[in-house]
C-alpha positions in Angstrom: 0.0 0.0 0.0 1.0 3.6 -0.9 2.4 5.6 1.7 1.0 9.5 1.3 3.0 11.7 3.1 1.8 15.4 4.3 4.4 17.9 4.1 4.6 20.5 7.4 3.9 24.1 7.1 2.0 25.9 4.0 3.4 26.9 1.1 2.2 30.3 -0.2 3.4 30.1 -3.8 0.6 28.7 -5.7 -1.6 31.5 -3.6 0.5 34.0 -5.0 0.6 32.4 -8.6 -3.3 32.3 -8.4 -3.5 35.8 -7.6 -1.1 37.2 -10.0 -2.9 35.0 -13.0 -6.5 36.6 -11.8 -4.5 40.0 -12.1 -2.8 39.6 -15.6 -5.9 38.0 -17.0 -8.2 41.1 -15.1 -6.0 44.0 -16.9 -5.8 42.2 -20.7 -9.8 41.7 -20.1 -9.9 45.9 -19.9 -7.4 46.6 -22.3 -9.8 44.4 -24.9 -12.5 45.9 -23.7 -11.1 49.5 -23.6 -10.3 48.6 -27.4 -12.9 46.7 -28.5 -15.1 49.9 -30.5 -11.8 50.6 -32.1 -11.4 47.1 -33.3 -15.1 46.5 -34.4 -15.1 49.9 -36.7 -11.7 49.1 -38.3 -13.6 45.5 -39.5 -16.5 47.2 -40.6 -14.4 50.2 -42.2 -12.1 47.2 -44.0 -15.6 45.2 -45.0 -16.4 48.3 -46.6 -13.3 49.2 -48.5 -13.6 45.3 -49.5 -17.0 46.2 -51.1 -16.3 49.6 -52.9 -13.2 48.1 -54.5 -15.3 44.6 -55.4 -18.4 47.3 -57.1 -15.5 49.0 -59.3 -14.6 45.3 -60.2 -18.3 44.7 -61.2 -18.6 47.8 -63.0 -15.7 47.0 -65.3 -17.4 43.2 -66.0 -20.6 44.8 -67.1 -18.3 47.7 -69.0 -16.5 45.1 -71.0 -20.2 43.3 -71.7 -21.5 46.5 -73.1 -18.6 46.7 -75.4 -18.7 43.4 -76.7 -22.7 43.2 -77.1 -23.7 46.5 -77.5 -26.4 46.7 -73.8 -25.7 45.8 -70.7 -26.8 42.7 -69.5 -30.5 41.8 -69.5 -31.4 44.7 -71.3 -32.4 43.0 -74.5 -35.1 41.2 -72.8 -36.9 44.3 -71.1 -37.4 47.7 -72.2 -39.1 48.9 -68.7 -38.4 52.4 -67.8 -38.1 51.4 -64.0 -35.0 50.2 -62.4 -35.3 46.3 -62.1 -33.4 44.7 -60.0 -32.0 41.1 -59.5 -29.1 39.5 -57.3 -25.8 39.9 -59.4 -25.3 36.0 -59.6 -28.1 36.2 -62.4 -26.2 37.4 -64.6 -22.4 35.7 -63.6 -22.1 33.7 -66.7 -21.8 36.4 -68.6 -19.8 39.3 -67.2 -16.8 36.4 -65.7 -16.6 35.6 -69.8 -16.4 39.1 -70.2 -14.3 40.1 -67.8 -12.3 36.7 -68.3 -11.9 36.5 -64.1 -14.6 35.5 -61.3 -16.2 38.0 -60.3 -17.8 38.2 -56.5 -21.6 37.5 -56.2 -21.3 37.8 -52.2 -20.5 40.7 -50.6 -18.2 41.2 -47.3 -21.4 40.9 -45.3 -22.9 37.9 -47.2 -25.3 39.7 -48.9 -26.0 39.2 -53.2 -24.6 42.3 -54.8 -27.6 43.6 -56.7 -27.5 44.5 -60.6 -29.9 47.0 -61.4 -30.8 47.7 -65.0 -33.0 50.9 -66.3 -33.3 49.3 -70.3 -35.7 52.4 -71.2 -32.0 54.4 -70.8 -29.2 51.5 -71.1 -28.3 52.3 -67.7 -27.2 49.9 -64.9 -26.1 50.1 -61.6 -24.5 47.8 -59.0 -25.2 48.2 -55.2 -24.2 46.6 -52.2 -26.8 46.4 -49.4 -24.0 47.1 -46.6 -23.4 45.6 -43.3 -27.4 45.5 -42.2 -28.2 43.9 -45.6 -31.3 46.3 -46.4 -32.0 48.7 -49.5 -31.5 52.1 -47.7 -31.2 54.2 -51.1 -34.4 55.5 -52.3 -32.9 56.6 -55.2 -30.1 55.8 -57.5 -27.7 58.3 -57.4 -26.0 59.8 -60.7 -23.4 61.7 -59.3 -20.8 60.7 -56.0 -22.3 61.0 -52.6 -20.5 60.3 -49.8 -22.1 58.6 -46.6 -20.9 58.7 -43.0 -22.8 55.7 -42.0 -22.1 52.2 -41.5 -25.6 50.9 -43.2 -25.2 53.0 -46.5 -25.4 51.6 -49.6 -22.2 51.8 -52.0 -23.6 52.3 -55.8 -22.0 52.3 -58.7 -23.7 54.1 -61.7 -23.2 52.9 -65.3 -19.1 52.4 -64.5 -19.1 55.2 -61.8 -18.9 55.3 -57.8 -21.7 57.2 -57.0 -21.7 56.4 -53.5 -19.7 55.0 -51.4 -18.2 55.6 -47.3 -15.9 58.8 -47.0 -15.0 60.3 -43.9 -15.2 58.9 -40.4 -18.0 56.3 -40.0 -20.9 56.0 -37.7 -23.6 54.1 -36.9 -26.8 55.3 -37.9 -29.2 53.0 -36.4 -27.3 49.3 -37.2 -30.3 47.5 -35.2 -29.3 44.5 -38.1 -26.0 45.1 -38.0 -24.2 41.7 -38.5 -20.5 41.3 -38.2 
């Protein structure tokens, strides 16, 4: 049988280790926390540089379509003088051959990029529903706009940015907000 053996006096050491553990894991807990805002905007603010340079991309795809077949995508089949609009994958086929690369379908938030086509005019536009994945534009823009909030929409407009985040970024109301 095994002999256990109890050693005399206490030893305070793994006390102190204990203690000093709670206290290193107590201060990197605030300095996250402290930090935390900074970190969550800098993703968002990436997610939507990530987007407006992904539009641009989209924008030269349906550019190089309109060259090579004379309307922009889905034209032909509607002459509608009302925007309609249908998730960007709809059309894939045809702007990746034009383009001759992939282009993205998803945007950083998950969302379908939207193609929007006005055939009445031969105009198009591409939006991005930003991080709370909702239409917030009423309107398609023709000229740049620049938002200040999180939730905008970034649009491009027949080939051009025409609106898109500039400046420090807020959150408007990001009740959907999804990271």
């Amino acid at each position: 049988m095994a002999e256990v053996v109890v050693a005399s006096g206490s030893s305070s050491k793994p006390k102190v280790t204990i203690v000093v553990a709670v206290i290193l894991a107590c201060v990197v807990l605030f300095c996250l926390l402290a930090q935390g805002p900074c970190l969550i905007s800098a993703i968002r603010r990436g997610r939507q540089k990530r987007a407006t340079t992904e539009v641009v991309s989209i924008s030269a795809a349906i550019e190089a379509y309109k060259r090579q077949n004379g309307h922009c995508p889905g034209s032909a089949k509607s002459q509608e003088p009302v925007w309609q609009f249908a998730p960007l994958g709809h059309f894939s086929r045809d702007l990746t051959a034009s383009a001759g690369k992939e282009i993205p379908l998803l945007d950083p938030w998950g969302n379908a990029y939207l193609y929007g086509c006005k055939a009445s005019d031969d105009c198009y536009c591409i939006v991005c529903l930003g991080n709370n994945g909702k239409m917030e534009s009423k309107e398609i823009p023709t000229q740049f706009k620049g938002t200040h909030c999180f939730e905008s929409d970034i649009i491009a407009y027949n080939g051009q940015l025409v609106q898109a985040s500039e400046g420090k970024q807020v959150s408007c109301g990001d009740a959907g907000y999804r990271e």
